[in-house]
PDB file of N, CA, C and O in Angstrom:
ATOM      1  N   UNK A   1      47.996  63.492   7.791  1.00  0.00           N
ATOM      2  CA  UNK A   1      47.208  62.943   8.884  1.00  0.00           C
ATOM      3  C   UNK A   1      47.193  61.423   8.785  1.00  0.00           C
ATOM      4  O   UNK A   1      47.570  60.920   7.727  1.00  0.00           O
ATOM      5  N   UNK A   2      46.872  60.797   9.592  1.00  0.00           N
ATOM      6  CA  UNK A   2      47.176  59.329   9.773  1.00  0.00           C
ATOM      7  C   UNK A   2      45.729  59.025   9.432  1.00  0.00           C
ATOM      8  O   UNK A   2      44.866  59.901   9.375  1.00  0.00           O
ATOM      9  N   UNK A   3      45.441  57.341   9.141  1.00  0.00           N
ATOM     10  CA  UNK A   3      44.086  56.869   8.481  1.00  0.00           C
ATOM     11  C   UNK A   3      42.801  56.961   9.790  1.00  0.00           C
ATOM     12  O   UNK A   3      41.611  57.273   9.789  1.00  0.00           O
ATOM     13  N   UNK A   4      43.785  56.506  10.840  1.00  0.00           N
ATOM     14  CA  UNK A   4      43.030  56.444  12.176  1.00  0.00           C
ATOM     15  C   UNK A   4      41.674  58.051  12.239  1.00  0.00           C
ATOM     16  O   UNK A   4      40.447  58.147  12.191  1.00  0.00           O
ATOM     17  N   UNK A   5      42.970  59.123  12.380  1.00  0.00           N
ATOM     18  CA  UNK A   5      42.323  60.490  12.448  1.00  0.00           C
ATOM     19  C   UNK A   5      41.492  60.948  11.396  1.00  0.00           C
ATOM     20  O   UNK A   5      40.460  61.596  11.568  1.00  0.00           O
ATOM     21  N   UNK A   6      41.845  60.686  10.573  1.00  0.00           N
ATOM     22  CA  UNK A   6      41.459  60.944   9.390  1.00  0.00           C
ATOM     23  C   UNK A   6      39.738  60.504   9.375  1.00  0.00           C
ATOM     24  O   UNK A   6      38.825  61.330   9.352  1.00  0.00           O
ATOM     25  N   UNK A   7      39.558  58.936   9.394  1.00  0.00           N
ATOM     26  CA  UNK A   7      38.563  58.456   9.588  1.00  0.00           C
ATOM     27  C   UNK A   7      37.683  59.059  10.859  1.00  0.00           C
ATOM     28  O   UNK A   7      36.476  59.238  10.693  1.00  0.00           O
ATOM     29  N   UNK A   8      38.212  59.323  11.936  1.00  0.00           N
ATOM     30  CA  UNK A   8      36.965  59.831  13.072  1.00  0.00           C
ATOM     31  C   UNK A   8      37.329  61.109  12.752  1.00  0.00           C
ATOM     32  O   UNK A   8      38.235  61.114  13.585  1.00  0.00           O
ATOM     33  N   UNK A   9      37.425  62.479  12.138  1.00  0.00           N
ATOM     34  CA  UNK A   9      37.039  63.257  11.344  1.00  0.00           C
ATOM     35  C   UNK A   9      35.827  62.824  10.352  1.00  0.00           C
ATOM     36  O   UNK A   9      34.701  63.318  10.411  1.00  0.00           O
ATOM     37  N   UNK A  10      36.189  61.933   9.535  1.00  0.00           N
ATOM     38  CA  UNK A  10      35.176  61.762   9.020  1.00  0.00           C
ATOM     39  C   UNK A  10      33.812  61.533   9.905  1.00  0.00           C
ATOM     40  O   UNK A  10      32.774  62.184  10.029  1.00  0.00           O
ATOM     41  N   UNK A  11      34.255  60.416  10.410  1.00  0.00           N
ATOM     42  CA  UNK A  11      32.495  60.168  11.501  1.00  0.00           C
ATOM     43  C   UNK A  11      31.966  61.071  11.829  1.00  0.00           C
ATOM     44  O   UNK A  11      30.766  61.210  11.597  1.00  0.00           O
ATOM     45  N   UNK A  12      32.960  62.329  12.724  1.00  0.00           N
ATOM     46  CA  UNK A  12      32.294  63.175  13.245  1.00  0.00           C
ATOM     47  C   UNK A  12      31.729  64.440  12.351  1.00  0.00           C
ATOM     48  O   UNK A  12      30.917  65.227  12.836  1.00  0.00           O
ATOM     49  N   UNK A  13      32.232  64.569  10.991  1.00  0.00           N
ATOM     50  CA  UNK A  13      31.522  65.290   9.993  1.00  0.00           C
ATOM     51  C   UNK A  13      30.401  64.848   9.500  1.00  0.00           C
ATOM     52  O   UNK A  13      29.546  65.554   8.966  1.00  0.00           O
ATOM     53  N   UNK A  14      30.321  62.928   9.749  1.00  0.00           N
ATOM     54  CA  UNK A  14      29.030  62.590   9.048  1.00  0.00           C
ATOM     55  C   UNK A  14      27.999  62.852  10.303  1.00  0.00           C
ATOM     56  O   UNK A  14      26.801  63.067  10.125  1.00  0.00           O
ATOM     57  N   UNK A  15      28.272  62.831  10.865  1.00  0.00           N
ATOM     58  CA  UNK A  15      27.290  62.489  12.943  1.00  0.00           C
ATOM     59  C   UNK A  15      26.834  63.904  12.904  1.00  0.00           C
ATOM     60  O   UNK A  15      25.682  64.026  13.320  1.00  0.00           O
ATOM     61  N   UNK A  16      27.483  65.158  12.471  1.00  0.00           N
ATOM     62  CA  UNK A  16      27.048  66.756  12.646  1.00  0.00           C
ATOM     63  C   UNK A  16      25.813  66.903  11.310  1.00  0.00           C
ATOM     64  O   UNK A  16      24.656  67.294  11.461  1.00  0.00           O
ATOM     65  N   UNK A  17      26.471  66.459   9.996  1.00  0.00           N
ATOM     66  CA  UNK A  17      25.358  66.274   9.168  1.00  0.00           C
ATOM     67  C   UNK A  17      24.513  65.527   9.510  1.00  0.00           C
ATOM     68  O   UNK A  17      23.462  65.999   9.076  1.00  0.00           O
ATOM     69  N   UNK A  18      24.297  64.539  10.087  1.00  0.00           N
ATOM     70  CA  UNK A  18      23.175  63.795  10.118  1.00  0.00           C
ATOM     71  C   UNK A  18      22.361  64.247  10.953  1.00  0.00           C
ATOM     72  O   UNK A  18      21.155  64.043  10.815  1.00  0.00           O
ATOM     73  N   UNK A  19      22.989  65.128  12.246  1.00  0.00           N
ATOM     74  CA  UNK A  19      21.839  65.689  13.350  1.00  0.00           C
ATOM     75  C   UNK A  19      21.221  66.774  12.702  1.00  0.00           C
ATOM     76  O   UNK A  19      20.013  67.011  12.716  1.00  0.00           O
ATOM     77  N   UNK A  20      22.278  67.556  12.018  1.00  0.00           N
ATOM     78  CA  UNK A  20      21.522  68.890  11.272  1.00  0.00           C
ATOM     79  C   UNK A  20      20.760  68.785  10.453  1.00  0.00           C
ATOM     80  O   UNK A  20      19.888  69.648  10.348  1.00  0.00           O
ATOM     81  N   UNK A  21      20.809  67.657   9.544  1.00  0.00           N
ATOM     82  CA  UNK A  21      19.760  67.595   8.297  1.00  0.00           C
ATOM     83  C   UNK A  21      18.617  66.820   8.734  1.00  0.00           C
ATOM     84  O   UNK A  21      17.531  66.947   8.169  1.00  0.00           O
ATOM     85  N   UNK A  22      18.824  65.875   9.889  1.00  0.00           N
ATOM     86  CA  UNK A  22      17.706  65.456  10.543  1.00  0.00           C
ATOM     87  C   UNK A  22      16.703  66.138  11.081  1.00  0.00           C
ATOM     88  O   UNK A  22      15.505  65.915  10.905  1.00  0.00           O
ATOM     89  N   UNK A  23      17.321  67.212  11.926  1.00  0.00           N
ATOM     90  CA  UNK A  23      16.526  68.303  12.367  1.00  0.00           C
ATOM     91  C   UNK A  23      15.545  69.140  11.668  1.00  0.00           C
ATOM     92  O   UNK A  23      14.431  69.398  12.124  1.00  0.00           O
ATOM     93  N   UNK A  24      16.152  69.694  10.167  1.00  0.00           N
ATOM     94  CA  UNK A  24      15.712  70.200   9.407  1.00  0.00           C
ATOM     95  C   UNK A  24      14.744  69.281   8.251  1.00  0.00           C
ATOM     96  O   UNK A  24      14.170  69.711   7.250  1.00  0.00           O
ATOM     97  N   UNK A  25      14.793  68.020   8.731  1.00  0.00           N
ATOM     98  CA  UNK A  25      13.885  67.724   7.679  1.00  0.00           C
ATOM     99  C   UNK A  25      12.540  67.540   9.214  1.00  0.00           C
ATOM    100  O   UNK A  25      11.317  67.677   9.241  1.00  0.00           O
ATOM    101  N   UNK A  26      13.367  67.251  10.076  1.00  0.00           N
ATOM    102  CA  UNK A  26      11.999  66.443  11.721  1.00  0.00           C
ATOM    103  C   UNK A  26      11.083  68.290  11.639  1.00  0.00           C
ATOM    104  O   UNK A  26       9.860  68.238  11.514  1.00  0.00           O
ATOM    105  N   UNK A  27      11.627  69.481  11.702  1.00  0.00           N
ATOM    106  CA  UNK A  27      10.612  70.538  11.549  1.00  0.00           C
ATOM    107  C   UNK A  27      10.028  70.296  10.091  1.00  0.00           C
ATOM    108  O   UNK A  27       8.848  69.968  10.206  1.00  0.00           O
ATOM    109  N   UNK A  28      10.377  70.335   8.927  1.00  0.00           N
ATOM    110  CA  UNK A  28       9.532  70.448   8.055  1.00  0.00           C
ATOM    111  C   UNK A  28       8.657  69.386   7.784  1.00  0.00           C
ATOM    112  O   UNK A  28       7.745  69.678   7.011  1.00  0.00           O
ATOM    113  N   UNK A  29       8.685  67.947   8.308  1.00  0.00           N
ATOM    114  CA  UNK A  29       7.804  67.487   8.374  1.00  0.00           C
ATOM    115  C   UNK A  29       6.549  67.818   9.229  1.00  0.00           C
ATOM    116  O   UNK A  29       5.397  67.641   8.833  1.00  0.00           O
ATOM    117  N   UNK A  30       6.995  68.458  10.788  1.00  0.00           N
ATOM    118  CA  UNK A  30       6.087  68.779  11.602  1.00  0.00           C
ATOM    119  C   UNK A  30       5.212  70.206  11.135  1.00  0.00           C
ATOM    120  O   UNK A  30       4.121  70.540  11.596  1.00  0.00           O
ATOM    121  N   UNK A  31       5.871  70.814  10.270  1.00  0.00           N
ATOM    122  CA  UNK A  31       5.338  71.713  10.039  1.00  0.00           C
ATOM    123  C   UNK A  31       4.534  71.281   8.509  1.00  0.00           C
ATOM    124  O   UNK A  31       3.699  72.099   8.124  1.00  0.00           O
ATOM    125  N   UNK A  32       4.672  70.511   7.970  1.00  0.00           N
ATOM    126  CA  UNK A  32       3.497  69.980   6.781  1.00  0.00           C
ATOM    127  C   UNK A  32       2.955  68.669   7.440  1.00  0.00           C
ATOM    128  O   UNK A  32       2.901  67.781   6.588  1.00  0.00           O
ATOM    129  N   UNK A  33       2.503  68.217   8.767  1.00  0.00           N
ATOM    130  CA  UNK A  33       2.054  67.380   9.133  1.00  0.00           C
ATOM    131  C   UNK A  33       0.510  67.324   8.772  1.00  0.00           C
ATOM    132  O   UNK A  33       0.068  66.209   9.046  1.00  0.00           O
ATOM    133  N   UNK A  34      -0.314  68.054   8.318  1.00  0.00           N
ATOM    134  CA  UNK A  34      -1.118  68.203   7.877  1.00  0.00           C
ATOM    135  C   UNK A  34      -1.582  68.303   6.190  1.00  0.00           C
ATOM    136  O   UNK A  34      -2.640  68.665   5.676  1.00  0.00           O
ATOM    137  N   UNK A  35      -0.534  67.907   5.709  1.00  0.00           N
ATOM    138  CA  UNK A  35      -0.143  68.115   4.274  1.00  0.00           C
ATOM    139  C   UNK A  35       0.422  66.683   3.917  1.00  0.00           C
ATOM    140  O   UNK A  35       0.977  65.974   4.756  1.00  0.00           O
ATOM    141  N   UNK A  36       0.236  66.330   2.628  1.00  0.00           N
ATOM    142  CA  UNK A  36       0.434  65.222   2.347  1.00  0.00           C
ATOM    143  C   UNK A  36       2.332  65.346   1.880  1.00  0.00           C
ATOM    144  O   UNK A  36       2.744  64.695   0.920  1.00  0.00           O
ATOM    145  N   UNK A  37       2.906  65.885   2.375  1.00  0.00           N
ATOM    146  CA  UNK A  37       3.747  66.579   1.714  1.00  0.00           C
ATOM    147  C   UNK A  37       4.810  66.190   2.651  1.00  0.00           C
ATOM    148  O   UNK A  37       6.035  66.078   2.597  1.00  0.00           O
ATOM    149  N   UNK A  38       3.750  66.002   3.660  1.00  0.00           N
ATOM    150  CA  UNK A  38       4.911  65.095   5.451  1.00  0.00           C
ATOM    151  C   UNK A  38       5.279  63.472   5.081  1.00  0.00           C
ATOM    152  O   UNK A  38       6.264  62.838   5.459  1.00  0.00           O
ATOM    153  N   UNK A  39       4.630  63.207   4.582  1.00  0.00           N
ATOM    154  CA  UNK A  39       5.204  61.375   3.537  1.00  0.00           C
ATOM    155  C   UNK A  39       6.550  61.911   3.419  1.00  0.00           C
ATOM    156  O   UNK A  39       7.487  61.691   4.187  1.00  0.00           O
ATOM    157  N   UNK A  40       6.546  62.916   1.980  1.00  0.00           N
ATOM    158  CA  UNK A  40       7.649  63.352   1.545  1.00  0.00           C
ATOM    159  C   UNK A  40       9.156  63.218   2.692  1.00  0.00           C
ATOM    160  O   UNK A  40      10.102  62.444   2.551  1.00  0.00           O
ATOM    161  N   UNK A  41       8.933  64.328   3.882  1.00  0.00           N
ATOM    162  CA  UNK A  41       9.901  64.884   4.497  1.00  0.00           C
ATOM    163  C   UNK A  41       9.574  63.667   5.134  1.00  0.00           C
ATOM    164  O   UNK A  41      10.468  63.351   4.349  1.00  0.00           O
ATOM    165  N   UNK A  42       9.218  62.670   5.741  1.00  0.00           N
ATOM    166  CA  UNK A  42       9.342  61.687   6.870  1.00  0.00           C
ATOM    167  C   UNK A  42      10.373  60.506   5.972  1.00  0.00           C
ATOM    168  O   UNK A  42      11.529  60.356   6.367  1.00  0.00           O
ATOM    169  N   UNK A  43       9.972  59.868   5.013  1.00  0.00           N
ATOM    170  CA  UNK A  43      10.709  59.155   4.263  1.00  0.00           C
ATOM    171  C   UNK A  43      11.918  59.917   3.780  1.00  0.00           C
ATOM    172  O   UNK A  43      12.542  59.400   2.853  1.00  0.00           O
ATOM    173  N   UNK A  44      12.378  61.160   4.305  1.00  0.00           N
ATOM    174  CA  UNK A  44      13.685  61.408   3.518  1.00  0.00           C
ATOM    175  C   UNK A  44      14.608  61.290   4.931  1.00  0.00           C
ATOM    176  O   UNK A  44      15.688  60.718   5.081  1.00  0.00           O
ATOM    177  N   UNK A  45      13.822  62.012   5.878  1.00  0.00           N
ATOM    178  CA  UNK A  45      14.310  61.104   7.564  1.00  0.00           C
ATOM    179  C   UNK A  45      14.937  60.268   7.486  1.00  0.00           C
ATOM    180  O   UNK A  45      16.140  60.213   7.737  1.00  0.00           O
ATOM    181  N   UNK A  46      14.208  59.405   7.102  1.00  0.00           N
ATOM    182  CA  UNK A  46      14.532  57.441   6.768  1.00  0.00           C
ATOM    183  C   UNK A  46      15.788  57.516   6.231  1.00  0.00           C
ATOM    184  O   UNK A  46      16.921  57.376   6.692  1.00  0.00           O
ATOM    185  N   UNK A  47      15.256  57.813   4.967  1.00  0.00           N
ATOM    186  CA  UNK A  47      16.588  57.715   3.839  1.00  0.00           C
ATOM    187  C   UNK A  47      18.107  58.361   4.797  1.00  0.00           C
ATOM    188  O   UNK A  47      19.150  57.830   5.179  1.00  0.00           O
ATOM    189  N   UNK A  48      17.615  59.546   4.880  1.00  0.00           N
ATOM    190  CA  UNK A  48      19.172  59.953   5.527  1.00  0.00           C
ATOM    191  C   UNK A  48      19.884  59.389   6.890  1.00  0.00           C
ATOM    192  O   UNK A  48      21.053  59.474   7.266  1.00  0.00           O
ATOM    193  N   UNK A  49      18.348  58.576   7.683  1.00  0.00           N
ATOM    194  CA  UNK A  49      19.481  57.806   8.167  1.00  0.00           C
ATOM    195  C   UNK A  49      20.254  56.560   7.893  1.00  0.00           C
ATOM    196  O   UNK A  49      21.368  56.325   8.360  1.00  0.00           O
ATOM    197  N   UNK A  50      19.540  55.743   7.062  1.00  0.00           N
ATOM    198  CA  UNK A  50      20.197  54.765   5.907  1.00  0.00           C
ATOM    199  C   UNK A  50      21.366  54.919   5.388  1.00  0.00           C
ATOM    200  O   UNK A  50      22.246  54.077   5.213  1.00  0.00           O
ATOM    201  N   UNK A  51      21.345  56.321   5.082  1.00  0.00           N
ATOM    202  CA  UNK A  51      22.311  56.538   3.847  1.00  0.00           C
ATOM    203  C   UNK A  51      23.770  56.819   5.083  1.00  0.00           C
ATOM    204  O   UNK A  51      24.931  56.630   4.718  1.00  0.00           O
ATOM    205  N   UNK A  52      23.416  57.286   6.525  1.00  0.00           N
ATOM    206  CA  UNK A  52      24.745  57.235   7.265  1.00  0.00           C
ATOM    207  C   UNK A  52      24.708  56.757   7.679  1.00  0.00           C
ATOM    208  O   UNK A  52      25.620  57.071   8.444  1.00  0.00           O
ATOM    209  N   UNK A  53      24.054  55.314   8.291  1.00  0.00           N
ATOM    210  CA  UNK A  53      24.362  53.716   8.377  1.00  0.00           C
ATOM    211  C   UNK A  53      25.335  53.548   7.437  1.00  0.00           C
ATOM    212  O   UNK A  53      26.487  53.284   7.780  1.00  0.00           O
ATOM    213  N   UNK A  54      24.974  53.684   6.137  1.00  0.00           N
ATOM    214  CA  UNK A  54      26.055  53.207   5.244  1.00  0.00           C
ATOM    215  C   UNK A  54      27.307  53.170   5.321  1.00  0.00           C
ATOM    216  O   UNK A  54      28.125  52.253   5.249  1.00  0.00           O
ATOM    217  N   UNK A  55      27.444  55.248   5.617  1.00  0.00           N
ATOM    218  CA  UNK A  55      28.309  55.785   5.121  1.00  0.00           C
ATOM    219  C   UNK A  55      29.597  55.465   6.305  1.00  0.00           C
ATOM    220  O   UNK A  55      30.811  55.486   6.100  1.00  0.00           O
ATOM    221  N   UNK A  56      28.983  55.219   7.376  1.00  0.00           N
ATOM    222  CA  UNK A  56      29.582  54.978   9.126  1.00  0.00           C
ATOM    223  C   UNK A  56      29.879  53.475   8.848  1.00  0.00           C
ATOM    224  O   UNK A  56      31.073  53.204   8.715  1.00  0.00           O
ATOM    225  N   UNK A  57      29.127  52.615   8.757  1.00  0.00           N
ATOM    226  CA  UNK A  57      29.859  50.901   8.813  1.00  0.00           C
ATOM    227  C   UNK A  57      30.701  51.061   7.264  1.00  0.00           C
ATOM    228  O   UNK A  57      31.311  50.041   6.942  1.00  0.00           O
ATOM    229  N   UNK A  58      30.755  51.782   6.664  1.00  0.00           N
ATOM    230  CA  UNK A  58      31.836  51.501   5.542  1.00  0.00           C
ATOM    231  C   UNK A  58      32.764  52.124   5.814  1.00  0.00           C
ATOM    232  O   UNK A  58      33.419  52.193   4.775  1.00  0.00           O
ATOM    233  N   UNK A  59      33.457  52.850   6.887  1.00  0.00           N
ATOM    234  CA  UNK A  59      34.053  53.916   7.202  1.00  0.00           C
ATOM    235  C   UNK A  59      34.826  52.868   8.926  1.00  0.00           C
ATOM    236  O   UNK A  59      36.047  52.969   9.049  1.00  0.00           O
ATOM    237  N   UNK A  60      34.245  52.203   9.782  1.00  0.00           N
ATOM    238  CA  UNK A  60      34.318  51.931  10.885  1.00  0.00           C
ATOM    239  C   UNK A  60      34.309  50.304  10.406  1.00  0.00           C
ATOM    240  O   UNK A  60      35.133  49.614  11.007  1.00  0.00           O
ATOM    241  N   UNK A  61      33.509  49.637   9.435  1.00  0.00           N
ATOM    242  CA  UNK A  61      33.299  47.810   9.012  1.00  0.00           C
ATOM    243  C   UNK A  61      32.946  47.056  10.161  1.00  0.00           C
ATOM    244  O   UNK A  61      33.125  45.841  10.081  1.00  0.00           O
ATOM    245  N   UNK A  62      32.403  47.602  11.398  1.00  0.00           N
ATOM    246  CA  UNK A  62      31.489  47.248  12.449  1.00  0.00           C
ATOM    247  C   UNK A  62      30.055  47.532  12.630  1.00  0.00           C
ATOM    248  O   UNK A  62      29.674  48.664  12.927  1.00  0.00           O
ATOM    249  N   UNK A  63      29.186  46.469  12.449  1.00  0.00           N
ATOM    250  CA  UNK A  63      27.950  46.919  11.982  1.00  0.00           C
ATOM    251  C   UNK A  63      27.496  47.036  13.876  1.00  0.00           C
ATOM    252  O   UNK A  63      26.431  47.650  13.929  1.00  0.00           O
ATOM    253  N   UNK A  64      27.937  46.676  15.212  1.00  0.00           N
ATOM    254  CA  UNK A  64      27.311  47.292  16.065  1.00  0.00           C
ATOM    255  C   UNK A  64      28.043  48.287  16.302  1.00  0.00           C
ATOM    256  O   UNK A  64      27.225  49.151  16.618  1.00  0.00           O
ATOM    257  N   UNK A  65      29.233  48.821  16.369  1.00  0.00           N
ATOM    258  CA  UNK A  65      29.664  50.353  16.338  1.00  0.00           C
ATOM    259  C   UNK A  65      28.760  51.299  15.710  1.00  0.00           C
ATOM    260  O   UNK A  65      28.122  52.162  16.313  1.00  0.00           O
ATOM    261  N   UNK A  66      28.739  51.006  14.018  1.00  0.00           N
ATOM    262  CA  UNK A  66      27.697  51.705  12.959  1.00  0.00           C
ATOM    263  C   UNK A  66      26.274  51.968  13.732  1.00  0.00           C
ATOM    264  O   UNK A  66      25.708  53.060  13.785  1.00  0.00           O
ATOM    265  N   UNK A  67      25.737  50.546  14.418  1.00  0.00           N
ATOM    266  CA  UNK A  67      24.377  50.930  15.183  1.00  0.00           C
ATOM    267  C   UNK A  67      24.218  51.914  16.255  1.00  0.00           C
ATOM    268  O   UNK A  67      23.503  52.912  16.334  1.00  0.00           O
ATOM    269  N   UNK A  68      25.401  51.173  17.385  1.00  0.00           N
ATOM    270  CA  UNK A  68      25.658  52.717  18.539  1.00  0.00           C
ATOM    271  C   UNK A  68      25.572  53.918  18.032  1.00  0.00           C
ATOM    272  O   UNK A  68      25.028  54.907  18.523  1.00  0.00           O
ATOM    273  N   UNK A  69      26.256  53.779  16.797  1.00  0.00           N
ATOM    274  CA  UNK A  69      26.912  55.397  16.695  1.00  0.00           C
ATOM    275  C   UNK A  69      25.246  56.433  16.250  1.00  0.00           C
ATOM    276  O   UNK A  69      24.799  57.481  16.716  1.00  0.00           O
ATOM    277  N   UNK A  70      24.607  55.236  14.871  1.00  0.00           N
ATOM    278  CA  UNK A  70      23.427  55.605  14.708  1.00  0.00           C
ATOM    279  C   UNK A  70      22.616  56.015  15.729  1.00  0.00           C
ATOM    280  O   UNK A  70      22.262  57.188  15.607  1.00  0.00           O
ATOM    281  N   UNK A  71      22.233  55.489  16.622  1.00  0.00           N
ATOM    282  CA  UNK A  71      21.537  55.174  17.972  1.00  0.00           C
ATOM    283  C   UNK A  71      21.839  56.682  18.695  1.00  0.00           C
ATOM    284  O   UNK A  71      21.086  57.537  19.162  1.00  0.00           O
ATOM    285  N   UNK A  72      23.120  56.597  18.575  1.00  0.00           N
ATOM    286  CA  UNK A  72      23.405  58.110  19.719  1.00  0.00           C
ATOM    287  C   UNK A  72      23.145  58.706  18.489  1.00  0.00           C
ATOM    288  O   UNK A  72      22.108  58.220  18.037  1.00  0.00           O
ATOM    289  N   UNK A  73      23.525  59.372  17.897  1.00  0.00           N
ATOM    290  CA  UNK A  73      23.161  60.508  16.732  1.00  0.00           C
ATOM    291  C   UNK A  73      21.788  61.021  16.667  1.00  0.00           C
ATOM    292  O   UNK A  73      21.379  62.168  16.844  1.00  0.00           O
ATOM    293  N   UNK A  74      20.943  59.572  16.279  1.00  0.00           N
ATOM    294  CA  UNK A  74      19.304  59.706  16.802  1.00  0.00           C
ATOM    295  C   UNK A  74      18.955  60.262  17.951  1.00  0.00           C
ATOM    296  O   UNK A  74      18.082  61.118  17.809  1.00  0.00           O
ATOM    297  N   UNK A  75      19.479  60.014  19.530  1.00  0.00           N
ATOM    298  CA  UNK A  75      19.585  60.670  20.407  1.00  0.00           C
ATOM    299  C   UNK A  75      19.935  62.210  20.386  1.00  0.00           C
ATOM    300  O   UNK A  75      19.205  62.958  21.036  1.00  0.00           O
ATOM    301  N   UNK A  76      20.885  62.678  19.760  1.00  0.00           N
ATOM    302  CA  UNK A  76      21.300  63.767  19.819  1.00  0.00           C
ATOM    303  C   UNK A  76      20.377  64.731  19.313  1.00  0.00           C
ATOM    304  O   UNK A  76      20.224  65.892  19.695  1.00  0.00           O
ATOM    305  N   UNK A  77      19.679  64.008  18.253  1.00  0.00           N
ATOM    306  CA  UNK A  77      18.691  64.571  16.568  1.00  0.00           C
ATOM    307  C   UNK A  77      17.707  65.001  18.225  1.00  0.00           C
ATOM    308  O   UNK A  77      17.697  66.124  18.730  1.00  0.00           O
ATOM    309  N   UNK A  78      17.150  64.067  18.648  1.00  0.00           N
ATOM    310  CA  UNK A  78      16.052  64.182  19.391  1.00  0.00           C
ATOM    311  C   UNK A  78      15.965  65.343  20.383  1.00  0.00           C
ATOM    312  O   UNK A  78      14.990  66.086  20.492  1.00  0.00           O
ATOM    313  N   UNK A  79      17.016  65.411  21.047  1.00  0.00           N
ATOM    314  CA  UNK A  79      17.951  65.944  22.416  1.00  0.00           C
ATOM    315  C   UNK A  79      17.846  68.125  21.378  1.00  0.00           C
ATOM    316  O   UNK A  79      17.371  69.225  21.660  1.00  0.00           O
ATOM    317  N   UNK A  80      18.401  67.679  20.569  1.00  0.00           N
ATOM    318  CA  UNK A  80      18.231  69.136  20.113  1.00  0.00           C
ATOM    319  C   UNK A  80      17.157  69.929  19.157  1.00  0.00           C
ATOM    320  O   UNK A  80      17.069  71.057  18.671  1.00  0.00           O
ATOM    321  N   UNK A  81      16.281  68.547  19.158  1.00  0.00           N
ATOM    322  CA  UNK A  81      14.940  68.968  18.355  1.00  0.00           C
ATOM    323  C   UNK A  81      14.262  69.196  19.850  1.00  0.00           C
ATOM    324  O   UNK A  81      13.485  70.148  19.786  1.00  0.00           O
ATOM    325  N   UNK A  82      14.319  68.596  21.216  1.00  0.00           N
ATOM    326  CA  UNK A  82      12.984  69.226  22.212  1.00  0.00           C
ATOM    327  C   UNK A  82      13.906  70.134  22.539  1.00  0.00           C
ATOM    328  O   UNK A  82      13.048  70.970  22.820  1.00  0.00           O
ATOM    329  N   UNK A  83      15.276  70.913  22.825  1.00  0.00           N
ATOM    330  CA  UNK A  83      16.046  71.824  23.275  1.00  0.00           C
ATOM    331  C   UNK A  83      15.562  73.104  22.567  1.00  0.00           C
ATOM    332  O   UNK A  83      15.009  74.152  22.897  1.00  0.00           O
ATOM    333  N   UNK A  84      15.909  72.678  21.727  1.00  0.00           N
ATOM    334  CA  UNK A  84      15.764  74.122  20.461  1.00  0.00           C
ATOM    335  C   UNK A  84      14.904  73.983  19.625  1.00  0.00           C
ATOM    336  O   UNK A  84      15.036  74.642  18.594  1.00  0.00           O
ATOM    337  N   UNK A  85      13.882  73.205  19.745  1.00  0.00           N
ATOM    338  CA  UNK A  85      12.285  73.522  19.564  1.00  0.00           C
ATOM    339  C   UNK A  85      12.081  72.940  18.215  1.00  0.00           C
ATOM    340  O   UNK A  85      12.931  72.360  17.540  1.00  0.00           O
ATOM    341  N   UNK A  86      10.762  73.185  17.893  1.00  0.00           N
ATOM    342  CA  UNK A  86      10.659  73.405  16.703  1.00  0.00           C
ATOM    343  C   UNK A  86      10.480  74.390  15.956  1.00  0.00           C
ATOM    344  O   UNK A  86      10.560  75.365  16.703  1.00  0.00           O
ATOM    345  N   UNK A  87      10.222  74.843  14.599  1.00  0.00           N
ATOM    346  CA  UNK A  87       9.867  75.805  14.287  1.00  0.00           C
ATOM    347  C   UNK A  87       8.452  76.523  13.312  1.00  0.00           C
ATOM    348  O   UNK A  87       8.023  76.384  12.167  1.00  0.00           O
ATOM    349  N   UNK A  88       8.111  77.265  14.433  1.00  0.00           N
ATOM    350  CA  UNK A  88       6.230  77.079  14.638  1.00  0.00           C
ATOM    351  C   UNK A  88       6.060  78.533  13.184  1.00  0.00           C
ATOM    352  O   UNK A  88       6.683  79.593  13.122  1.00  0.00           O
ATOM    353  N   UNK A  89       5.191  78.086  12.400  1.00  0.00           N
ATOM    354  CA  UNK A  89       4.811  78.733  11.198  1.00  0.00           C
ATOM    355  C   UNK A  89       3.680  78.135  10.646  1.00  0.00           C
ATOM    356  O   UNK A  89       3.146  77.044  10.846  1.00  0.00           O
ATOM    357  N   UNK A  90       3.373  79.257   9.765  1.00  0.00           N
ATOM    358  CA  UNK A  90       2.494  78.431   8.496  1.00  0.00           C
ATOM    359  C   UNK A  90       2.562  78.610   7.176  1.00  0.00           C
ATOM    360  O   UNK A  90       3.277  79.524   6.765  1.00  0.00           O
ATOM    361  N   UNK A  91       1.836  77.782   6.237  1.00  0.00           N
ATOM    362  CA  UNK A  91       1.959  77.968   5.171  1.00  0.00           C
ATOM    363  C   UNK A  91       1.238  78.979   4.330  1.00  0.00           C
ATOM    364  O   UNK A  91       0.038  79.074   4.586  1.00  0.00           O
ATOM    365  N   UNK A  92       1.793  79.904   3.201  1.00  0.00           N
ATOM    366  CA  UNK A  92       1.201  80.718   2.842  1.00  0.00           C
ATOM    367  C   UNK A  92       1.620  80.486   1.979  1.00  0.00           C
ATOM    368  O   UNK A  92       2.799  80.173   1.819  1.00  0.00           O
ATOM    369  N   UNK A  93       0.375  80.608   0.757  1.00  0.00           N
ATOM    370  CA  UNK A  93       0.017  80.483  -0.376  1.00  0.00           C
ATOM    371  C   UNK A  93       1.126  81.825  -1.077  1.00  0.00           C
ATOM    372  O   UNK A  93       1.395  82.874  -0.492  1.00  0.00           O
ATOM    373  N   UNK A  94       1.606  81.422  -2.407  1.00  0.00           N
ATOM    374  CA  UNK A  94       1.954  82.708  -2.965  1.00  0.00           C
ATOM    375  C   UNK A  94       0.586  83.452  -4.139  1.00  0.00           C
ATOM    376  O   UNK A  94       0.763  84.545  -4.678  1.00  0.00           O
TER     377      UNK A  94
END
């Protein structure tokens, strides 16, 4: 495969992780929002989108591409967290 393809493979493997693990951390925070335990899952939010800022401008070496791309991804995170909901539970003690 050529570096070109190669690389937007990559993006688009990091852009699918980042909506999915976003998602899954945006419910478990909402669902310990009442728990001190939502710090936890909100700051790992953060972190993971940091960490594919990183991983995207070291991959692309355009820090407003890296932002767009962030920017839409966040969009997407959002777009399929009110689509496909959240996920409504509670906590039970073992």
């Amino acid at each position: 495969m050529k570096p070109k393809a190669v690389n937007a493979f990559d993006i688009l493997i990091a852009s699918i992780n980042y909506v999915v693990i976003s998602y899954a951390l945006s419910n478990m925070a909402m669902l310990f929002r009442f728990n001190l335990l939502f710090v936890l899952f909100f700051a790992s939010e953060i972190w993971v989108a940091g960490n594919y800022w990183n991983r995207i401008s070291s991959v692309i070496q355009n820090r407003w591409i890296s932002s767009a791309l962030l920017a839409l991804c966040f969009i997407a995170h959002i777009v399929v967290l009110y689509f496909g909901g959240h996920v409504v539970g509670a906590l039970i003690p073992f």
